[in-house]
C-alpha positions as CSV (number, residue, x, y, z in Angstrom):
1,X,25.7,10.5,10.3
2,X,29.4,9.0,11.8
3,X,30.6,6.3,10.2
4,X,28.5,3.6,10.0
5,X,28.8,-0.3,9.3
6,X,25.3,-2.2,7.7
7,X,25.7,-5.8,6.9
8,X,28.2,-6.4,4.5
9,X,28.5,-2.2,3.6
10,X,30.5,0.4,5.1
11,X,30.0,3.9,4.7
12,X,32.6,6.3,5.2
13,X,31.3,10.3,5.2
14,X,34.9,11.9,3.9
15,X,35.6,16.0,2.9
16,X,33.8,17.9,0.5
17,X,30.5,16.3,1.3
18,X,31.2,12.9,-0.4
19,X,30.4,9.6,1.6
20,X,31.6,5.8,0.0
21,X,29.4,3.5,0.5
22,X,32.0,-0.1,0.2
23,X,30.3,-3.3,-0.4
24,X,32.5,-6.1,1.3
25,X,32.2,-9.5,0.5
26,X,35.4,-9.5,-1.3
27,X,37.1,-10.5,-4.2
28,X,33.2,-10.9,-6.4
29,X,30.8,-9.0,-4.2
30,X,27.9,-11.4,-5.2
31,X,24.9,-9.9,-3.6
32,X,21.6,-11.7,-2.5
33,X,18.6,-10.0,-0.9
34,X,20.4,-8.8,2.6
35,X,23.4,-7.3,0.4
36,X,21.1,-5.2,-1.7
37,X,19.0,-4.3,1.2
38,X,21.9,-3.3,3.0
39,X,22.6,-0.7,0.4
40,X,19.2,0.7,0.3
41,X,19.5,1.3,4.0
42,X,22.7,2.8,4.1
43,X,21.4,5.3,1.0
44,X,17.9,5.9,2.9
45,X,20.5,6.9,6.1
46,X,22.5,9.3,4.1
47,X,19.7,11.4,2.5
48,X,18.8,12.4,5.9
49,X,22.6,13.4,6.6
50,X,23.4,17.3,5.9
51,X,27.3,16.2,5.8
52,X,26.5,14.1,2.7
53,X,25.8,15.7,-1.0
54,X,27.0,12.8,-3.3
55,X,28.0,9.2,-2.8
56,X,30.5,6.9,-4.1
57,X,29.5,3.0,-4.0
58,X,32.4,1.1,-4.8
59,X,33.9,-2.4,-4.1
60,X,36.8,-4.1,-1.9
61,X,38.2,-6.9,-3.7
62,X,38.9,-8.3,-7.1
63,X,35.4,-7.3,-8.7
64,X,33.0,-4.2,-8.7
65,X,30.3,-7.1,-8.4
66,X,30.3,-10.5,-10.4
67,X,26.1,-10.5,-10.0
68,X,23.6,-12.5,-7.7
69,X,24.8,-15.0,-5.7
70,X,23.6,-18.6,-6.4
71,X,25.1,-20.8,-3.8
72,X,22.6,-20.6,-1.6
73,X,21.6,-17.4,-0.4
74,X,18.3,-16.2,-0.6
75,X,16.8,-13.8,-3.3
76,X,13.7,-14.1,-0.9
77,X,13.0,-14.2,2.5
78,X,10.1,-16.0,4.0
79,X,8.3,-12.4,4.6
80,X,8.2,-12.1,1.2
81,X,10.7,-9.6,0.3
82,X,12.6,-10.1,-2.8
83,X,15.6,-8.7,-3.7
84,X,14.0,-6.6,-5.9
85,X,12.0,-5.0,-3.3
86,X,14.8,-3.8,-2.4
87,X,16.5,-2.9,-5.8
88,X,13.5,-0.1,-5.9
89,X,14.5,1.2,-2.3
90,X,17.5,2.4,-4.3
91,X,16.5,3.6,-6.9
92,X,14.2,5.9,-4.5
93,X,16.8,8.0,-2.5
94,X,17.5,11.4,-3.4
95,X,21.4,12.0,-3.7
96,X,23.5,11.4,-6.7
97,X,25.8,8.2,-6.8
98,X,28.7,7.5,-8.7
99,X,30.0,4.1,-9.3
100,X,33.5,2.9,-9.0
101,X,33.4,0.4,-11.4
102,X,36.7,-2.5,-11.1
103,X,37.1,-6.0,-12.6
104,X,33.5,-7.7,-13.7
105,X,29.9,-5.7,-13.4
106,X,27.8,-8.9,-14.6
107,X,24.7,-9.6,-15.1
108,X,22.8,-8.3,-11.6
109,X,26.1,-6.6,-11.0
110,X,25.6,-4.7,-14.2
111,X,22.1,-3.7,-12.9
112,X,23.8,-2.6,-9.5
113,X,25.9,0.0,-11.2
114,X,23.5,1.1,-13.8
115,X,21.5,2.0,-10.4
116,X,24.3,5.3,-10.2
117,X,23.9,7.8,-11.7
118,X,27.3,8.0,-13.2
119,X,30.1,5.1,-13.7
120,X,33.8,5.7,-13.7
121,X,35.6,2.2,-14.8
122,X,38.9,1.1,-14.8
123,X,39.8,0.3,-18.7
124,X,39.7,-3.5,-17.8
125,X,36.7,-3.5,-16.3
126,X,34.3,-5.8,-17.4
127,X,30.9,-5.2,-18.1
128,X,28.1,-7.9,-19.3
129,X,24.6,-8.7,-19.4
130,X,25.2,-12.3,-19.5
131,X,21.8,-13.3,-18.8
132,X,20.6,-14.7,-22.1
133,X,23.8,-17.0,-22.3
134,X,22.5,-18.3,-19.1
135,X,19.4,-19.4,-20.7
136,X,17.9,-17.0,-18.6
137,X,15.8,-13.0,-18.5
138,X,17.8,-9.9,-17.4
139,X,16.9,-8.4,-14.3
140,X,17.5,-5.4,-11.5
141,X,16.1,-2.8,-13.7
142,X,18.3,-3.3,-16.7
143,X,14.6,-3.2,-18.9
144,X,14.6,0.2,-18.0
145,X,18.5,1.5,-16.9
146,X,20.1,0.1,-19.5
147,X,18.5,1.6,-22.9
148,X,18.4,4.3,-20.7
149,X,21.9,5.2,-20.7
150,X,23.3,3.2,-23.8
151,X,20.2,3.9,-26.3
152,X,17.8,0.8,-27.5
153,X,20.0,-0.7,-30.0
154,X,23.3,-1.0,-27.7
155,X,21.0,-2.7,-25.6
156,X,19.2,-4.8,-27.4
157,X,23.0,-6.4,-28.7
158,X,24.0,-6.5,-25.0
159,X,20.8,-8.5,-23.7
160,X,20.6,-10.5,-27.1
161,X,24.2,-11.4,-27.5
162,X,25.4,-11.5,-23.4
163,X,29.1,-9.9,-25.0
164,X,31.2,-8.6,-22.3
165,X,32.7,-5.3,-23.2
166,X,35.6,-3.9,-21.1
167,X,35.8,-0.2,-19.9
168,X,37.1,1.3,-23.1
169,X,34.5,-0.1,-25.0
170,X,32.1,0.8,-22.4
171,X,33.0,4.4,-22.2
172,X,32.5,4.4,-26.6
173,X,28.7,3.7,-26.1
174,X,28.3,5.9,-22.6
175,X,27.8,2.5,-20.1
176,X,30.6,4.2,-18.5
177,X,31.4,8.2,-18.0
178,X,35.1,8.1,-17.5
179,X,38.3,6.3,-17.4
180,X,40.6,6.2,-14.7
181,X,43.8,3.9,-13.8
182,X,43.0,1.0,-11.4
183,X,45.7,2.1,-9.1
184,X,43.2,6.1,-8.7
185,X,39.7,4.3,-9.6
186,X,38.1,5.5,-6.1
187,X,40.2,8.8,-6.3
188,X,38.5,9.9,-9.1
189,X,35.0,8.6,-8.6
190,X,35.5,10.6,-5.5
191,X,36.4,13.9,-7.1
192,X,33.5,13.6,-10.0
193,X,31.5,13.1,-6.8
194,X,33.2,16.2,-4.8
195,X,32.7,18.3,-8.3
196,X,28.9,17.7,-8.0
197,X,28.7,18.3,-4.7
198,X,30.1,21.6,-4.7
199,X,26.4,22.5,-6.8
200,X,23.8,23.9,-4.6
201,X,22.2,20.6,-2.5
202,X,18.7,21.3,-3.0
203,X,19.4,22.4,-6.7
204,X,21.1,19.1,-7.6
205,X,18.5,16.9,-5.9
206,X,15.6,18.9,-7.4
207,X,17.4,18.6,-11.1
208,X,18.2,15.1,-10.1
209,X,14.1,14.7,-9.1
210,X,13.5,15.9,-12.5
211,X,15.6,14.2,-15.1
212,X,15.0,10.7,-13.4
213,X,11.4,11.3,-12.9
214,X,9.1,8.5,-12.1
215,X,12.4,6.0,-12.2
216,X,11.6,4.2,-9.3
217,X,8.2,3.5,-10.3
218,X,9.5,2.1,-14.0
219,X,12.0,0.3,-12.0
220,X,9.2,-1.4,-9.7
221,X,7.0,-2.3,-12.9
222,X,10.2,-3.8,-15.0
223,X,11.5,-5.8,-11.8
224,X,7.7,-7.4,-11.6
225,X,8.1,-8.6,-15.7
226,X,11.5,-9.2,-15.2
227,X,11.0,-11.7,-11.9
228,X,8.1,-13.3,-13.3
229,X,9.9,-14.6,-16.6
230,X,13.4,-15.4,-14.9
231,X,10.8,-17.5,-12.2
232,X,9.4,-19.0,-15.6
233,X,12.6,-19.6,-17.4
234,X,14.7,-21.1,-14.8
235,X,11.8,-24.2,-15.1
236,X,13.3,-24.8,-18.5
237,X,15.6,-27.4,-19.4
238,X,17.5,-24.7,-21.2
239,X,18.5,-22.8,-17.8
240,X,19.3,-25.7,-16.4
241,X,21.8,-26.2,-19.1
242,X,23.2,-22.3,-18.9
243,X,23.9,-22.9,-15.6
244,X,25.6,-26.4,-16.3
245,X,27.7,-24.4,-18.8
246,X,28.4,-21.8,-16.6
247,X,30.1,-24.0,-13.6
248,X,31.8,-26.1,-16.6
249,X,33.3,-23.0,-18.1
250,X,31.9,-24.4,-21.6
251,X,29.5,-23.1,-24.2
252,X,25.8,-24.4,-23.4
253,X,24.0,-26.4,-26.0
254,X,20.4,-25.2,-26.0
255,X,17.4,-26.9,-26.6
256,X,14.5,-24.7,-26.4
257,X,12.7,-26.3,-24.0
């Protein structure tokens, strides 16, 4: 595959069999439904290209992605897809993806890079599952991703407390896989990429089959529990408040109602 442009994503297919795949809606990368589906059809394009054994997603701008975007966008269409629909499309695609992890990873955008297999982060990155603090239930597969790669408890405290952690602390309890300077972030998510892709192809997608399993399948059950309660929740006066809070830059006051 050339280069090739899909919505709001580029992909670029570089040496050593490594293709970045760039989100740009710079300088938060908020996503809605098109973004994510965007992604998903740039992956689903790559796994039938020979040139490409590992991707990079990464980020223009300020932030690797500061979560879903609430002004206005749809998380639906009037077909009936959901972003989450499209979430699982990921999930399903064969090559291995390392994220290039700047500024925030909130909430959905937490989700998006927990979606990689790998993370490398800048140390000031900023990683949280802010969800609760929003009066509101995680989503994008973090039921699943998240214990996943940070064990049960480290989860738990993540969901429970919405703490932001930067990439230091991130890298202590394995969210993130390595460190790298801002200023050579993408250099070295590109070379950990390169270094896997220099493994025998159909050895690394047949390991990758294995270790991940029935993923997309979890993911697809989690995203249905997950969607139904944040649909329930944000009818409560309590996400009404979060989100109050939120714009205000102020605690919330909870009510639990």
């Amino acid at each position: 595959m050339a280069n090739a442009v899909f919505g709001d994503v580029s992909v670029v297919v570089g040496d050593g069999f490594v293709a970045a795949i760039e989100i740009q809606r710079a300088p938060d990368n908020f996503f809605d439904r098109q973004l994510i589906a965007d992604i998903a059809d740039a992956l689903e394009a790559l796994d039938a290209d020979a040139a490409c054994r590992a991707v990079v997603l990464c980020s223009a701008g300020k932030n690797f992605c500061a979560g879903a975007d609430f002004r206005g966008r749809p998380l639906a269409e009037e077909n009936g897809r959901h972003l989450y629909d499209e979430a699982v499309r990921m999930f399903s695609t064969r090559k291995p993806i390392v994220a290039a992890v700047q500024g925030a990873a909130i909430g959905g955008g937490l989700g998006l890079a927990l979606a990689a297999d790998f993370r490398v982060a800048a140390p000031e990155a900023r990683f949280s599952a802010n969800f609760a603090k929003l009066g509101f239930h995680h989503g994008f597969g973090l039921s699943v991703t998240l214990p996943f790669v940070v064990g049960n408890q480290h989860a738990l405290e993540l969901l429970y407390t919405g703490k932001r952690i930067n990439g230091e602390e991130a890298l202590a309890i394995r969210l993130c896989d390595r460190l790298a300077p801002l200023s050579r972030l993408r250099d070295e998510a590109i070379a950990f990429a390169a270094e896997i892709a220099s493994s025998g192809p159909l050895a690394i997608e047949s390991i990758r089959q294995t270790q991940r399993g029935d993923l997309s399948a979890r993911i697809r059950a989690a995203t249905a529990r997950e969607r139904a309660e944040q649909e329930r929740l944000q009818q409560t006066e309590d996400f009404r408040e979060g989100f109050r809070a939120m714009t205000a830059r102020r605690p919330p006051s909870f009510k639990g109602s």
